[in-house]
Backbone as a chain_set.jsonl record, in Angstrom:
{"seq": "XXXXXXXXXXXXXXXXXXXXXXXXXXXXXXXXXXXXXXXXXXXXXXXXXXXXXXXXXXXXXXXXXXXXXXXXXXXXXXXXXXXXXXXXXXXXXXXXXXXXXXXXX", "coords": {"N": [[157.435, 22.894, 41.466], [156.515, 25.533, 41.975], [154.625, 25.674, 40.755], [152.525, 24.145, 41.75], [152.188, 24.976, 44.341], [150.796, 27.476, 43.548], [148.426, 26.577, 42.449], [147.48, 25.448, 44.858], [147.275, 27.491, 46.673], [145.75, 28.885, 44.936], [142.984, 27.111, 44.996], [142.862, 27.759, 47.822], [141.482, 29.818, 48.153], [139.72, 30.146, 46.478], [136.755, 29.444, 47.147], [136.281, 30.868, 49.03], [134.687, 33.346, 51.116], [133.502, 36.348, 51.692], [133.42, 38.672, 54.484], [130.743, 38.783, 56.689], [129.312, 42.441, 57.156], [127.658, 43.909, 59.37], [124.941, 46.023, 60.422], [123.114, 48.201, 62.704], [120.465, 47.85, 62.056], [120.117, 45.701, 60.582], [120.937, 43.558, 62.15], [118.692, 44.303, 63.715], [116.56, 43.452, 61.983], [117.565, 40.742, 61.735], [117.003, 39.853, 64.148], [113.817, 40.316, 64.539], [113.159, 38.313, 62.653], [113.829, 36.378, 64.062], [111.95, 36.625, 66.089], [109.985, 35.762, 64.796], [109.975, 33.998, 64.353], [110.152, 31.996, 66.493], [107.405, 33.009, 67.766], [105.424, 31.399, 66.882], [106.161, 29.031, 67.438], [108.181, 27.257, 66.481], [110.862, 26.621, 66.268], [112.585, 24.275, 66.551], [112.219, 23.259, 63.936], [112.614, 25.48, 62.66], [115.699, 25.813, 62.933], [116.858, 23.274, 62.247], [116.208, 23.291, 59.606], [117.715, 25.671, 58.667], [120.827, 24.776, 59.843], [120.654, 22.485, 57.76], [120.666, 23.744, 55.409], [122.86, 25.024, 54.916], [125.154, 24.801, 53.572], [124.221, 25.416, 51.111], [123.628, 28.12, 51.239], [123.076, 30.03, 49.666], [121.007, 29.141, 47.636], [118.9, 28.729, 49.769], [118.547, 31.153, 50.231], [117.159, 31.866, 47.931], [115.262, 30.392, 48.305], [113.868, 32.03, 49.862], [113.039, 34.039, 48.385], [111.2, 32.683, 46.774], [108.714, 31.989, 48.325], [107.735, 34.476, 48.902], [105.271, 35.7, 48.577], [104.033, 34.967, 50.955], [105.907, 35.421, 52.898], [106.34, 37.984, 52.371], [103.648, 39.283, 54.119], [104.553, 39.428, 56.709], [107.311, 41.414, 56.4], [108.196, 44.715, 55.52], [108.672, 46.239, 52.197], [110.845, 46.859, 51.825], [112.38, 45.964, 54.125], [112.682, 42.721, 53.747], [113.361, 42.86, 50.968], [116.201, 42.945, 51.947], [116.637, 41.292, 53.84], [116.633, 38.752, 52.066], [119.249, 39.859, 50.641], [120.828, 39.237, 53.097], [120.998, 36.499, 53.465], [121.92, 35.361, 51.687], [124.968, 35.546, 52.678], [127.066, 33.653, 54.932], [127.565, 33.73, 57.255], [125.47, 35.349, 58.273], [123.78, 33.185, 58.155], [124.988, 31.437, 60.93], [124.484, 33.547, 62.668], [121.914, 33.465, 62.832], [120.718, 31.419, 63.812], [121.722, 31.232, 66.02], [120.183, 33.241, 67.085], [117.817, 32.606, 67.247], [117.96, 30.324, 68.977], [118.628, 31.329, 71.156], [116.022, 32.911, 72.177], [114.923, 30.891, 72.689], [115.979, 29.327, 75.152]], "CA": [[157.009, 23.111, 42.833], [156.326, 26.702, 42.379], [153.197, 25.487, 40.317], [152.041, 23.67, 42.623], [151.822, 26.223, 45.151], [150.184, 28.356, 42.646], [147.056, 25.931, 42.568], [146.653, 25.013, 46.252], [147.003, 29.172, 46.83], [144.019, 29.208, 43.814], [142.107, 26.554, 45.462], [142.038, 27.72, 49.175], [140.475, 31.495, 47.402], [138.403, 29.648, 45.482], [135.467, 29.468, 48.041], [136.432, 31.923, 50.286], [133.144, 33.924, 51.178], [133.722, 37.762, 52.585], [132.679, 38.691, 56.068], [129.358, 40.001, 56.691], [129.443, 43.364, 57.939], [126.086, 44.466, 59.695], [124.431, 47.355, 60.583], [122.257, 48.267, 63.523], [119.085, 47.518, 61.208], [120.542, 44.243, 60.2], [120.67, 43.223, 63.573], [117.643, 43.946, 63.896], [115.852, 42.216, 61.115], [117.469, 39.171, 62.205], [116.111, 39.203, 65.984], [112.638, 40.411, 64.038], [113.133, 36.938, 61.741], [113.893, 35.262, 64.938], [111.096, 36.374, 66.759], [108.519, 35.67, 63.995], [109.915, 31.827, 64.078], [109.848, 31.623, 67.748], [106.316, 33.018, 67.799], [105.173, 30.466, 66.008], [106.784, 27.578, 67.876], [109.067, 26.942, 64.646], [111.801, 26.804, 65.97], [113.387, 23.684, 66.312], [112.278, 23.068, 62.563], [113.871, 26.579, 61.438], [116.995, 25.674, 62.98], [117.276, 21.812, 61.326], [116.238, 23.71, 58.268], [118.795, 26.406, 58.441], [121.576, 23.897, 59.722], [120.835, 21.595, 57.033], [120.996, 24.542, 53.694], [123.749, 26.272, 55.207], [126.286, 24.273, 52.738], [123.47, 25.826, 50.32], [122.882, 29.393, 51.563], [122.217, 30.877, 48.436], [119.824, 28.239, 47.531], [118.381, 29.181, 50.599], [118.225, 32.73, 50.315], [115.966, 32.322, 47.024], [113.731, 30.076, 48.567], [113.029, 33.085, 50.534], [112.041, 34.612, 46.955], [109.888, 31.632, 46.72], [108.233, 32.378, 49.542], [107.454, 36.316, 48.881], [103.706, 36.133, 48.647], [103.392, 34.192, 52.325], [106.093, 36.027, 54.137], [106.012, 39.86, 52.637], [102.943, 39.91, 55.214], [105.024, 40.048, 57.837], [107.798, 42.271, 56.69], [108.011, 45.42, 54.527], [109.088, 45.361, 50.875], [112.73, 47.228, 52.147], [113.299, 44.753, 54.95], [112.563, 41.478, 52.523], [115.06, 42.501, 49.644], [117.423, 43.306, 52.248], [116.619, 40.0, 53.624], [117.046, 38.395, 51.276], [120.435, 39.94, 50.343], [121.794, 38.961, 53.869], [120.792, 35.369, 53.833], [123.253, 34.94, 50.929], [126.247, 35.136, 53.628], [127.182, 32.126, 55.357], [127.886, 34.232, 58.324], [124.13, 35.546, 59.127], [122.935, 31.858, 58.653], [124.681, 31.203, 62.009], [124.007, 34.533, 63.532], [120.204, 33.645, 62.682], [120.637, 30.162, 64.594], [122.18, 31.291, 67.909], [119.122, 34.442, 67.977], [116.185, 31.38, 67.376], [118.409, 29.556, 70.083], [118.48, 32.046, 72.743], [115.191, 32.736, 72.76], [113.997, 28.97, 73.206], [116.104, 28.967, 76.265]], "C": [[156.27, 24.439, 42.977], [154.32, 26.058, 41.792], [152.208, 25.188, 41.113], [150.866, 24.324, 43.836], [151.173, 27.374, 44.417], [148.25, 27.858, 42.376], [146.608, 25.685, 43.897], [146.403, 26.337, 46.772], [145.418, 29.772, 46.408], [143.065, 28.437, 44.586], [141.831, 26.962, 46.833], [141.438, 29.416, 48.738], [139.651, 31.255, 47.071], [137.079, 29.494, 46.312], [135.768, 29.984, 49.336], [135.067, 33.147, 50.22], [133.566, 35.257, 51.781], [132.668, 37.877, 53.297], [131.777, 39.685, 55.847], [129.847, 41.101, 57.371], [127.595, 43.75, 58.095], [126.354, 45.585, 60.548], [123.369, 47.071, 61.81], [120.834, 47.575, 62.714], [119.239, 46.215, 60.934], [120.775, 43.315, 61.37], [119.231, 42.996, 64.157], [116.521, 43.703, 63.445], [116.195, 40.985, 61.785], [116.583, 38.489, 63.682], [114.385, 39.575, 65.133], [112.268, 38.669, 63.303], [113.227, 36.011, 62.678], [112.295, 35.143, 65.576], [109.682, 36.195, 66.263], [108.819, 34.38, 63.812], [109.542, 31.38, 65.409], [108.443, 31.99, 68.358], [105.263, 31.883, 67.583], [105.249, 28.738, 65.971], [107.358, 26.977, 66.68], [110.268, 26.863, 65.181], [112.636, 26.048, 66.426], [113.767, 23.299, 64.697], [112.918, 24.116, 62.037], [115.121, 26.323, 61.616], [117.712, 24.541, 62.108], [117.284, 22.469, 60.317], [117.428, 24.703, 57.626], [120.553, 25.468, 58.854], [121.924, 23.024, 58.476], [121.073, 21.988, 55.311], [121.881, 25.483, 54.294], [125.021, 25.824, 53.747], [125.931, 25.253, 51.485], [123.027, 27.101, 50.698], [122.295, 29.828, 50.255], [121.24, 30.237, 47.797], [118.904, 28.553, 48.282], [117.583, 30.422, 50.414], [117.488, 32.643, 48.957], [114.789, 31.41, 46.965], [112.925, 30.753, 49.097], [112.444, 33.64, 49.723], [110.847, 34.092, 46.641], [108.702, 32.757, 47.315], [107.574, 33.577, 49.701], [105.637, 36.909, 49.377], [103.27, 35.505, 50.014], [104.125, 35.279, 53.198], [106.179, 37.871, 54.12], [104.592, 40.242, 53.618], [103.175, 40.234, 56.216], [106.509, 41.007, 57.526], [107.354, 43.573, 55.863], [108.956, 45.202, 53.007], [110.798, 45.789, 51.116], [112.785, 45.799, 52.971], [113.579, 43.261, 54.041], [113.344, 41.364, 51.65], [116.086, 42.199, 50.635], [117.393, 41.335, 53.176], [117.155, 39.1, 53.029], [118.606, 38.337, 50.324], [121.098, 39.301, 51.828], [121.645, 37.512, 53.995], [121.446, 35.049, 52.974], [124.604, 34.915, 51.704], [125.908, 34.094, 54.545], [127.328, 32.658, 57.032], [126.514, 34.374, 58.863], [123.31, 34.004, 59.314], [123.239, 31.491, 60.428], [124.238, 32.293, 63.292], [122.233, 34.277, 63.722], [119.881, 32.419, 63.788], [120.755, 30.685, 66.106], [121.068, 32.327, 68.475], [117.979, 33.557, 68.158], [116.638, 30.746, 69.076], [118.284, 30.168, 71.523], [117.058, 32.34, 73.272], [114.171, 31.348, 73.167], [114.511, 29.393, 74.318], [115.985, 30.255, 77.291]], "O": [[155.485, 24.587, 43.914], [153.244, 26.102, 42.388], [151.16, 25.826, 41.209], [149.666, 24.27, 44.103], [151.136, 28.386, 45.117], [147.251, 28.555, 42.201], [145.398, 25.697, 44.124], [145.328, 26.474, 47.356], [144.533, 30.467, 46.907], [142.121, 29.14, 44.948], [140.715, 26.668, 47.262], [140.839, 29.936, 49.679], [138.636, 31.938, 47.203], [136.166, 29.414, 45.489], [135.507, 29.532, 50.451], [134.682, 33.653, 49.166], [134.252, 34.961, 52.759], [131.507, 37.507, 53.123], [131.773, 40.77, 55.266], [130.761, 40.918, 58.176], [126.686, 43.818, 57.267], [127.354, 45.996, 61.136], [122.836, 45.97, 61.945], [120.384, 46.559, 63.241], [118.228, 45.539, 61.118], [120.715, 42.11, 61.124], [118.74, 42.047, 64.769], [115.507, 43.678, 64.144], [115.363, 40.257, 62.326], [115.987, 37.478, 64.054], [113.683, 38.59, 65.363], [111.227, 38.044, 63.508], [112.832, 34.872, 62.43], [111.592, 34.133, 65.617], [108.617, 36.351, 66.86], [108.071, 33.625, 63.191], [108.711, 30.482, 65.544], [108.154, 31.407, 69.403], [104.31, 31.714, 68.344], [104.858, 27.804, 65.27], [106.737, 26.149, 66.013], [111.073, 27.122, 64.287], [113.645, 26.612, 66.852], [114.881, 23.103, 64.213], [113.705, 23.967, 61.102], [115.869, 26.509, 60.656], [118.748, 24.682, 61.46], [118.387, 22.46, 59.77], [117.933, 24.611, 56.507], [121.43, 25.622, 58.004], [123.081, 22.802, 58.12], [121.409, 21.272, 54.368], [121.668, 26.691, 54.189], [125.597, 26.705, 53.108], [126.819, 25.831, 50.859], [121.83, 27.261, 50.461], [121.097, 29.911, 49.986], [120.44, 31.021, 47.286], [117.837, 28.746, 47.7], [116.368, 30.622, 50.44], [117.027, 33.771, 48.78], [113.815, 31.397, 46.212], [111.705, 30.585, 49.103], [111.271, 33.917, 49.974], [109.792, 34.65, 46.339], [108.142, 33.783, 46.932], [106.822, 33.711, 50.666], [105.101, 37.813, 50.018], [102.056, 35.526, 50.216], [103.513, 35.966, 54.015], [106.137, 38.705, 55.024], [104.422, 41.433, 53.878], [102.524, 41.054, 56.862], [106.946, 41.425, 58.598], [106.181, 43.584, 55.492], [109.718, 44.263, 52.774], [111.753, 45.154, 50.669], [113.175, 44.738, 52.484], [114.719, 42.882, 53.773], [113.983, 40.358, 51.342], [116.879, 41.295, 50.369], [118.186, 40.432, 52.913], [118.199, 38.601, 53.447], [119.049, 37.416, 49.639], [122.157, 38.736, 51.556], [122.381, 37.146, 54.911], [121.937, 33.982, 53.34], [125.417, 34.12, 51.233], [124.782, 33.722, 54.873], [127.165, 31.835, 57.934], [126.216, 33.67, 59.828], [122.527, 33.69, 60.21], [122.305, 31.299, 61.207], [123.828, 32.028, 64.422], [121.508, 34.806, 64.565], [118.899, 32.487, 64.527], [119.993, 30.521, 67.059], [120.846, 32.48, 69.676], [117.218, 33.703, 69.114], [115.903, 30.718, 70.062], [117.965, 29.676, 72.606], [116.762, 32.144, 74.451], [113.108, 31.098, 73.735], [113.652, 30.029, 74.929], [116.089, 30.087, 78.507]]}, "num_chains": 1, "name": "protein.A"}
């Protein structure tokens, strides 16, 4: 029995993700990332898109690597890594949803 409890203990750790912590600046990259989708009228498609690779963030977050030579025009090369590092938490994916969301409505 003890075993037992020794694996279902291991398994609910096992994909446990640690909480974003953000920073004033990180805050405000994301409303910057919002308001360069909502510019753009993008932003029912960024949301389906971010809804639908959230299972997949980190997949995600290096399509943004992909991506480097289209969207480093709109940031700088600091904001973009750092970018890039926060779109690996599962946490800023929905913080990124509810800032696209507010400004639609």
């Amino acid at each position: 029995m003890v075993e037992i409890k020794k694996i279902i203990d291991g398994f609910r750790h096992a994909f446990a993700t640690d909480s974003a912590k953000l920073e004033d600046c990180d805050t405000e990259l994301i409303g910057k990332l919002a308001d360069f989708v909502f510019r753009r009228n993008m932003s029912v498609p960024a949301v389906m898109f971010l809804e639908s690779v959230r299972p997949l963030n980190f997949v995600g977050s290096q399509a943004v690597v992909f991506f480097k030579p289209i969207l480093s025009r709109f940031f700088t090369k600091v904001e973009y890594d750092k970018l890039v590092t926060m779109l690996e938490k599962r946490e800023i994916i929905d913080l990124l949803i509810k800032e696209i969301e507010q400004r639609v409505t």
